[in-house]
Legacy VTK file of the C-alpha trace (Angstrom):
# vtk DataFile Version 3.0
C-alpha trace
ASCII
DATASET POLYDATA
POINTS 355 float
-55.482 -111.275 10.463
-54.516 -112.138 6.628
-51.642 -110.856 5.262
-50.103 -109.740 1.780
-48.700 -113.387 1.854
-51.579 -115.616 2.402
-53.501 -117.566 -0.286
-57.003 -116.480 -0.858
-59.834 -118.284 -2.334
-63.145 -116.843 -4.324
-65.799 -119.183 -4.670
-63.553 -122.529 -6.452
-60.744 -120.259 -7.415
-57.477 -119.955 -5.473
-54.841 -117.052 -5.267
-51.424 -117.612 -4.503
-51.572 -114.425 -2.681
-53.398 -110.891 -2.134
-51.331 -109.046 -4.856
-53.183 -108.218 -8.039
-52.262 -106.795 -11.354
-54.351 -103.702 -11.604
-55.506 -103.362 -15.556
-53.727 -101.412 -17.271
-53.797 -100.260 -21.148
-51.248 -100.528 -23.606
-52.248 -99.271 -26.626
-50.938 -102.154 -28.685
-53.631 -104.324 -30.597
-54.830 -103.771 -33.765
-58.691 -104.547 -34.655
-58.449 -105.390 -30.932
-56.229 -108.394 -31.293
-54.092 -109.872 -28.319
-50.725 -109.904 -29.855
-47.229 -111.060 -28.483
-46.873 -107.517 -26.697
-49.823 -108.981 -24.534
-48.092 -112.137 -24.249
-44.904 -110.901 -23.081
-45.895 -108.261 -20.806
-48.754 -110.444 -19.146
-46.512 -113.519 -18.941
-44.200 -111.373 -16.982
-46.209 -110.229 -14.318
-47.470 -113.784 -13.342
-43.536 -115.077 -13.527
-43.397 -112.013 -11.202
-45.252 -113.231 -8.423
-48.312 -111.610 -8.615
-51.635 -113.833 -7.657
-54.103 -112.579 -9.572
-53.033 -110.868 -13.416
-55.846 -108.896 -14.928
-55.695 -107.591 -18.778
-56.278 -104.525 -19.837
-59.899 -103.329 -20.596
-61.153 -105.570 -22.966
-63.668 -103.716 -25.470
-67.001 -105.596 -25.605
-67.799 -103.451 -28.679
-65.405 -101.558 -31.227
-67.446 -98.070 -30.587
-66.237 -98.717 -27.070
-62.433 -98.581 -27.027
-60.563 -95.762 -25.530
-58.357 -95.705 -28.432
-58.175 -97.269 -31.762
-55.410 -99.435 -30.464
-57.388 -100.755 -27.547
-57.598 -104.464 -26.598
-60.850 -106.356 -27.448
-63.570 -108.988 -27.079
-66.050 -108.445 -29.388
-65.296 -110.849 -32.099
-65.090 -114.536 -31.464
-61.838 -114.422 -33.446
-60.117 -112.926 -30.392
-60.579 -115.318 -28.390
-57.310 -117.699 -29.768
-55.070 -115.182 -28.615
-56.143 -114.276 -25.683
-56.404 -118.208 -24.519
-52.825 -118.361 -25.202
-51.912 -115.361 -22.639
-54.441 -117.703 -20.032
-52.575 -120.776 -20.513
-49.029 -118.639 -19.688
-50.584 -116.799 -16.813
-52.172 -120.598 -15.251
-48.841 -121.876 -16.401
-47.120 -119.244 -14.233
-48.836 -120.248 -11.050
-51.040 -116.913 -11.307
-54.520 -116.956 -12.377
-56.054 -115.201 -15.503
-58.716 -112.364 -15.104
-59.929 -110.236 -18.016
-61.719 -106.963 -17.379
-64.645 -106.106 -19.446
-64.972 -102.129 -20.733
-67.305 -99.708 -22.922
-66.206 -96.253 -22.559
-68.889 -94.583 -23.702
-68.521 -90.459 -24.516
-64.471 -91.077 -23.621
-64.035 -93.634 -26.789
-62.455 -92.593 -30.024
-59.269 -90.463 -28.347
-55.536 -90.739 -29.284
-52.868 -93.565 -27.137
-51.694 -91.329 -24.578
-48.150 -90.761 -26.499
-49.910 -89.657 -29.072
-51.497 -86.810 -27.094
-54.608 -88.504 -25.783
-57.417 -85.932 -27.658
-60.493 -87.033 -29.344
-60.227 -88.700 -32.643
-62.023 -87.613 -36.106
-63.128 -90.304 -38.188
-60.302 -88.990 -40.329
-57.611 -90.100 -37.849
-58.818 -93.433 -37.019
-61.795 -92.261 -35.125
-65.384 -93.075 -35.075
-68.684 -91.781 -34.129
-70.837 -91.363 -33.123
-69.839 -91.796 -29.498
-72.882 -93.058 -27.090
-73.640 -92.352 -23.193
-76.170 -92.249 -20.729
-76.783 -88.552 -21.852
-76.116 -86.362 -25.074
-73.272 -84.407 -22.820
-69.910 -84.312 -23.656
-67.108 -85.218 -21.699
-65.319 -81.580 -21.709
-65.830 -78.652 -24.047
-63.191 -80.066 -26.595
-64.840 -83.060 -27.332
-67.579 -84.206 -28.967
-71.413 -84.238 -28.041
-72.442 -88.122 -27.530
-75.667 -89.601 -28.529
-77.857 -90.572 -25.938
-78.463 -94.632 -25.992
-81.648 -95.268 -26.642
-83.713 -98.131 -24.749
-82.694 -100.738 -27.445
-79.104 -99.533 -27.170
-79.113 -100.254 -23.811
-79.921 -103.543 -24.207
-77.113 -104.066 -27.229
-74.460 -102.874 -24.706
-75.648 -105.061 -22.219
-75.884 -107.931 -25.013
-72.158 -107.434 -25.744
-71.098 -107.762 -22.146
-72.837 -111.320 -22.189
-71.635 -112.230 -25.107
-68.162 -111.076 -24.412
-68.512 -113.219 -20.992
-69.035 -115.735 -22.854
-65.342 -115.910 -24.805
-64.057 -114.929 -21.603
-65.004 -117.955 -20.430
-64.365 -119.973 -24.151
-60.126 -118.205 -22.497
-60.318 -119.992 -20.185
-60.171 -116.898 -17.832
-60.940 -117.542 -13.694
-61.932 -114.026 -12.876
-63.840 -111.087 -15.051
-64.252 -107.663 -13.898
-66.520 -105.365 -15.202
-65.212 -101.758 -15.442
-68.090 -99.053 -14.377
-65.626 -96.562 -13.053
-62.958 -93.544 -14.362
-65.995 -91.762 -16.441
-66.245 -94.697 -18.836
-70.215 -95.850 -20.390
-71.178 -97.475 -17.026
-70.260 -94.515 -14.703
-71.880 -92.191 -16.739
-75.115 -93.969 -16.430
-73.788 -94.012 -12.272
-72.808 -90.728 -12.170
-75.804 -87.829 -12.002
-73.194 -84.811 -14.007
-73.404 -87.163 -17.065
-76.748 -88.693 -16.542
-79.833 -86.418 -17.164
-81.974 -89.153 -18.354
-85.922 -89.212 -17.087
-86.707 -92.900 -17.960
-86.091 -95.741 -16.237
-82.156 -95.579 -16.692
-81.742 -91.954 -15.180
-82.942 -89.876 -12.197
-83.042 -91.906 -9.193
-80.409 -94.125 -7.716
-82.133 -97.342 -8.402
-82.559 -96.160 -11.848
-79.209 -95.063 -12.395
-77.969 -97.952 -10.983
-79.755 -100.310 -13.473
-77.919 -100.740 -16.339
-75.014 -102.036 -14.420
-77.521 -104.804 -12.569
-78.669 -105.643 -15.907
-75.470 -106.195 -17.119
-74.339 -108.134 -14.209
-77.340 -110.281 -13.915
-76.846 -111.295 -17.852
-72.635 -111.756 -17.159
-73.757 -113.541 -13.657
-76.135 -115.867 -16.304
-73.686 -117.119 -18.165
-70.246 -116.809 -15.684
-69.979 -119.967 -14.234
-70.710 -120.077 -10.617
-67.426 -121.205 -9.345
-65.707 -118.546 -11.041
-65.502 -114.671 -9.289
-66.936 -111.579 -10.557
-65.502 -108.393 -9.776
-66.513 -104.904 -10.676
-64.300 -101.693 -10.691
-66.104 -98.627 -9.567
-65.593 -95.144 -8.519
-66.430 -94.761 -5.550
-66.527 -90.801 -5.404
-66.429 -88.295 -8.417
-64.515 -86.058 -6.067
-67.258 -83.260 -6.588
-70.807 -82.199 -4.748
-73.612 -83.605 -6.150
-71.862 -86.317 -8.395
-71.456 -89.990 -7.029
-70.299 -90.472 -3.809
-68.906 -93.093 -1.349
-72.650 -93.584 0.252
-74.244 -94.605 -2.947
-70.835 -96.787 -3.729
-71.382 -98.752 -0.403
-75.476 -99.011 -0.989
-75.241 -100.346 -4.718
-72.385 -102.708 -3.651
-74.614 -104.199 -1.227
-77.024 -104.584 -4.510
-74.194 -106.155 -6.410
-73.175 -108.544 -4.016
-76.756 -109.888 -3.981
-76.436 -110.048 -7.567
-73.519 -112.579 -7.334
-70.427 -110.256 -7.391
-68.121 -110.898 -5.051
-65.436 -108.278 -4.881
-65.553 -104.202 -5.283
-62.605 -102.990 -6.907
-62.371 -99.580 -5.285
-61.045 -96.708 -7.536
-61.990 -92.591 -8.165
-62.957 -90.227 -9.961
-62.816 -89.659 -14.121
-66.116 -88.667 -14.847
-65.579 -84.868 -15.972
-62.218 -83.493 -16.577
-60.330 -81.041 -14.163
-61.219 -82.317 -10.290
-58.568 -81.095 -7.669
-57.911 -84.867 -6.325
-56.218 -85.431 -3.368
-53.011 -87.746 -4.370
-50.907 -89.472 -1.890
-50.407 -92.826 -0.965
-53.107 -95.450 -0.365
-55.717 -92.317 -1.400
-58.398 -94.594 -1.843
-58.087 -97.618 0.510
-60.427 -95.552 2.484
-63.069 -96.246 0.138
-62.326 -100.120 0.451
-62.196 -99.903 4.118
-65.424 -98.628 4.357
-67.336 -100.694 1.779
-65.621 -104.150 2.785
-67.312 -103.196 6.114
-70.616 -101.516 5.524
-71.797 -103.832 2.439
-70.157 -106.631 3.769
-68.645 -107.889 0.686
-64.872 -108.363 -0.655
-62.707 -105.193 -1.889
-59.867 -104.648 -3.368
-57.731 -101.429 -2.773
-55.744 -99.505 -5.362
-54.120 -96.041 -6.013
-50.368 -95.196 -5.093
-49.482 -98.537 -3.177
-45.603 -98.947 -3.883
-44.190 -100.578 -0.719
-44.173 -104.008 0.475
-45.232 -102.400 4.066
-48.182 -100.354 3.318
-49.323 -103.075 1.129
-49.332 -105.920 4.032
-50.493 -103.163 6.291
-53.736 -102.687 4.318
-54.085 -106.392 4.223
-53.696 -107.163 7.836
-55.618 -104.072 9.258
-58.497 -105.421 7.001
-59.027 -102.402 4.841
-59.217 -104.842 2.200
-58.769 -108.434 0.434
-56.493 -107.555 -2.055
-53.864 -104.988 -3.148
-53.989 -103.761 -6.990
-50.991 -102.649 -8.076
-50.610 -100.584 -11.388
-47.629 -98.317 -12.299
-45.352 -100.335 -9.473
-45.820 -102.880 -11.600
-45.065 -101.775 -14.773
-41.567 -100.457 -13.071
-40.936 -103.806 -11.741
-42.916 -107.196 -12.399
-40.834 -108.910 -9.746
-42.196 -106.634 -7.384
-43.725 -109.048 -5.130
-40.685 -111.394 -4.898
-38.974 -108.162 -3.674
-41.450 -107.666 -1.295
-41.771 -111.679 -0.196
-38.439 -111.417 0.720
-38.740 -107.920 2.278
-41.408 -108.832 4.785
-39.553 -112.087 5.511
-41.759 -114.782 3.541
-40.382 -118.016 1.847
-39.512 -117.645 -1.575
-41.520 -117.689 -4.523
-39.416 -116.504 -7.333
-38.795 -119.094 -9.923
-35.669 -121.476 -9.533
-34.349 -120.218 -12.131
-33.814 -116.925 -11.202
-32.447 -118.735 -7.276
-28.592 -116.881 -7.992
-30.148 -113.105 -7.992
-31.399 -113.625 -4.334
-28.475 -115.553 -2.886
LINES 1 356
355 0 1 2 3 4 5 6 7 8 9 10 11 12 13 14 15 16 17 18 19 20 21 22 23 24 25 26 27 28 29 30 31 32 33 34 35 36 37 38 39 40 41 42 43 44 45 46 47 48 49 50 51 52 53 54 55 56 57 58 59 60 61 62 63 64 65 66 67 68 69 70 71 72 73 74 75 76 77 78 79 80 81 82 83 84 85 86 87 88 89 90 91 92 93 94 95 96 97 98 99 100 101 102 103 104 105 106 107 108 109 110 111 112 113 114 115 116 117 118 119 120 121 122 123 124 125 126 127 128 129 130 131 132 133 134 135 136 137 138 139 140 141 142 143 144 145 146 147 148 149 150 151 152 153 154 155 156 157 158 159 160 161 162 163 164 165 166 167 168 169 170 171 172 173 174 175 176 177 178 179 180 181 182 183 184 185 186 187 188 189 190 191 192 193 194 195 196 197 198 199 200 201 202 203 204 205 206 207 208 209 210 211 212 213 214 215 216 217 218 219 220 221 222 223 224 225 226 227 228 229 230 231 232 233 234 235 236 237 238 239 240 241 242 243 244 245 246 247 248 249 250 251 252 253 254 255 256 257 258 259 260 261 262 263 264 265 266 267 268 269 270 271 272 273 274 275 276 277 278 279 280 281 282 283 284 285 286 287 288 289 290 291 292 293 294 295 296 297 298 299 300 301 302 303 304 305 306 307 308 309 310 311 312 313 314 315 316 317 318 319 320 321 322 323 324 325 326 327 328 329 330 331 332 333 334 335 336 337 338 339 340 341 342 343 344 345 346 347 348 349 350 351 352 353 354
């Protein structure tokens, strides 16, 4: 059996090990420039240990960032920046991923210290916001326009054109984010999609814009680089997406050229009663890596060194993502390296703070 430890390889890329840096926002760009925040904090995590450092979601489109401080791709300008956080990461023995993001009705809000709620376009905000469906996210904010059919195809445009300066990075890995209630999960999702053309109503319909916009990325993505997509696998509620339709459309996917499932939950209407406790989701992994036969990744509450090798070994999944952990400690997998009894991989400069 692997173990947290062991390199990996994906197509012509190779990972140091199974640890991954789970993307995570910080609410620091402006116009959706990289900046040295990005640097610094990114830089870190590969001088941490870590195999495989993602960014943040990278906007493919300024409509679609969470916040008005959000983290972008949709101007070729951004890519100088962000090729100078690749060549740190590569520098740093880790290798470079970027995930890709659109988040649909749940754009245009606050940075989380700032309280989070829905912007006007008097406070930085914009509209009009765009889904699957003219539904809003929650009775507090606003009512999205439906995308039409030639919307659909602009969204899908910008993911393969923000591929494309992914790859102009220099970036290894891209992950596309349809999960946490963002654009793509609420064309997924059947409580946000009430659509009756050929982008609502039945699974394979549902499921379309998210093949479309893999087959583009897949098009231009070279093929010895990985893609990866994040999904919920459950909305946590009847008659929303569930864990069978996660393993059936990553079945789809990996025929589409994706090769891992980054297995996450829920976000796609507020106010679900989920049930949090360590390693929640690597069930959904588990049962994915073995039913669609196709690479996961597990993430959600993994903090220590032992259930993190234990998920590896028993083959619940490929890789570990870790999120907050990290953010508490980017050394966290030297810590654990030397926990589970591994050789060292810290940097020799640091040698005098194991000894």
């Amino acid at each position: 059996m692997a173990q947290l430890f062991e390199a990996f390889r994906i197509r012509e890329v190779n990972f140091r090990n199974r640890i991954a840096v789970s993307p995570m926002c910080q609410y620091s760009s402006t116009n959706g420039y990289a900046n040295e925040w990005h640097k610094i904090h990114l830089a870190s995590r590969a001088v941490g240990g870590s195999g495989l450092v993602l960014t943040e979601a990278a906007a493919v489109e300024p409509r679609g960032r969470i916040s008005p401080q959000d983290l972008g791709i949709w101007l070729d300008e951004h890519v100088e920046n962000l090729a100078q956080i690749v060549e740190l990461i590569h520098n740093f023995g880790a290798v470079a991923g970027i995930q890709l993001a659109h988040a649909g009705r749940k754009a245009s809000t606050a940075k989380p210290s700032k309280g989070g709620k829905f912007l006007d376009e008097n406070q930085e905000g914009w509209r009009p916001l765009v889904s699957s469906s003219a539904i809003a996210f929650s009775k507090d904010s606003p009512i999205p326009e439906a995308l039409t059919i030639d919307g659909i195809k602009q969204v899908t445009d910008a993911f393969v054109k923000a591929a494309q300066r992914s790859l102009q990075a220099g970036f290894k890995v891209i992950e596309i984010h349809a999960a946490h209630g963002y654009l793509i999960h609420q064309f997924l999702s059947p409580l946000a999609n009430t659509r009756t053309d050929d982008y609502g109503g039945s699974f394979e319909n549902r499921t379309r814009l998210l093949r479309e916009i893999v087959q583009g990325v897949r098009e231009v993505w070279p093929e010895t680089h990985p893609l990866f997509v994040r999904i919920s696998a459950t909305d946590w509620v009847d008659k929303g997406w569930d864990i069978e339709q996660s393993v059936a459309l990553s079945d789809k996917l990996k025929s589409l050229g994706v090769d891992l499932i980054d297995c996450s939950s829920g976000g796609i209407i507020p106010g679900i009663n989920i049930p949090l406790k360590p390693g929640y989701q690597t069930q959904f992994a588990e049962r994915i890596r073995r039913e669609a036969n196709i690479d996961t990744g597990a993430v959600g509450l993994i903090t220590s060194p032992e259930q993190a090798d234990k998920i590896i070994r028993t083959g619940s999944a490929d890789i570990v993502l870790l999120g907050r952990e990290l953010l508490r400690n980017p050394y966290w997998p030297h810590l654990a390296a030397k926990q589970l009894g591994h050789d060292k991989l810290w940097p020799v400069q640091y040698d005098r703070a194991w000894q």
